[in-house]
C-alpha positions as CSV (number, residue, x, y, z in Angstrom):
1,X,0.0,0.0,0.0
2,X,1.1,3.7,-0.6
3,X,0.9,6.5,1.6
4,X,-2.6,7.2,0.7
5,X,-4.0,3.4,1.2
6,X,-4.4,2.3,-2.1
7,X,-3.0,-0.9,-3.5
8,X,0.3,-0.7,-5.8
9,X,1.7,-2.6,-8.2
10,X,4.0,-5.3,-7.5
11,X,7.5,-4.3,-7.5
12,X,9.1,-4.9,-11.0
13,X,11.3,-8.4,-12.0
14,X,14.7,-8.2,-12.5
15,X,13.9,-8.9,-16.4
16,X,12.0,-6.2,-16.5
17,X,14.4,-3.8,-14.6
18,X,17.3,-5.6,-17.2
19,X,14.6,-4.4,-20.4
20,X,13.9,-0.9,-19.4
21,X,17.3,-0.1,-18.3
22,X,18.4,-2.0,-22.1
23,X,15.7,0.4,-23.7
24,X,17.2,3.7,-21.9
25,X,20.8,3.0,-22.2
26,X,20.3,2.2,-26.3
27,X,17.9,5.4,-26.7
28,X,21.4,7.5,-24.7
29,X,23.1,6.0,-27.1
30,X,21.6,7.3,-30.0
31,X,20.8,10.1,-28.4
32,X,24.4,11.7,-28.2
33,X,25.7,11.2,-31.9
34,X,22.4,12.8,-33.3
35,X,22.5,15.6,-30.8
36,X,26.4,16.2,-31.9
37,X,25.6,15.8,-35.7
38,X,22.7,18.4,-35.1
39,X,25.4,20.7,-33.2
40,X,28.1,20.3,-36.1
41,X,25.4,21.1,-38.4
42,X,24.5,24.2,-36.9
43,X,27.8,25.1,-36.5
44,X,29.0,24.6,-39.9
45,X,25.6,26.3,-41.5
46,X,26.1,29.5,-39.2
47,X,30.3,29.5,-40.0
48,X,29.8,29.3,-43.6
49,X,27.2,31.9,-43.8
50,X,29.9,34.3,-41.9
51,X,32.2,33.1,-44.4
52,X,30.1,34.1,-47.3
53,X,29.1,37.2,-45.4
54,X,32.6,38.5,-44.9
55,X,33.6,37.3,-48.7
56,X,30.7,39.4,-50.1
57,X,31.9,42.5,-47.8
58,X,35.9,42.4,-49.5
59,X,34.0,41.7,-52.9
60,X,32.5,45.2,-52.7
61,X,35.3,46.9,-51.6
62,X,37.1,45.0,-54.7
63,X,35.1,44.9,-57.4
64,X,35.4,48.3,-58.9
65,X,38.4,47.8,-59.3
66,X,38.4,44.6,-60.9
67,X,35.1,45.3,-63.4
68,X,35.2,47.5,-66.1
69,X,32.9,50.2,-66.5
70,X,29.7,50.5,-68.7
């Protein structure tokens, strides 16, 4: 009985602590690379748009120089 008088379940078998602690452990497994191959992907998205963002910039300060006039 619990606290409040009610019947509880009976307390779990040690195949089924074995399963669910199976069941967690392989979903913390998959858990971690896809979490770091979101991160990197983030990451690289945000550092290649800075790239492109700082290329664009020295283009305009270049190209009137480098393009011929119309």
């Amino acid at each position: 009985m619990n606290a409040e008088g009610k019947i509880t379940d009976p307390p779990l078998t040690t195949e089924q602590v074995r399963n669910r602690t199976m069941v967690y452990a392989v979903l913390a497994a998959l858990a971690v690379p896809l979490l770091g191959a979101a991160a990197y992907g983030h990451a690289n998205r945000r550092l290649e748009r800075h790239n492109l963002a700082q290329w664009d910039a020295a283009w305009a300060d270049v190209a009137p120089r480098w393009t011929t006039s119309r």
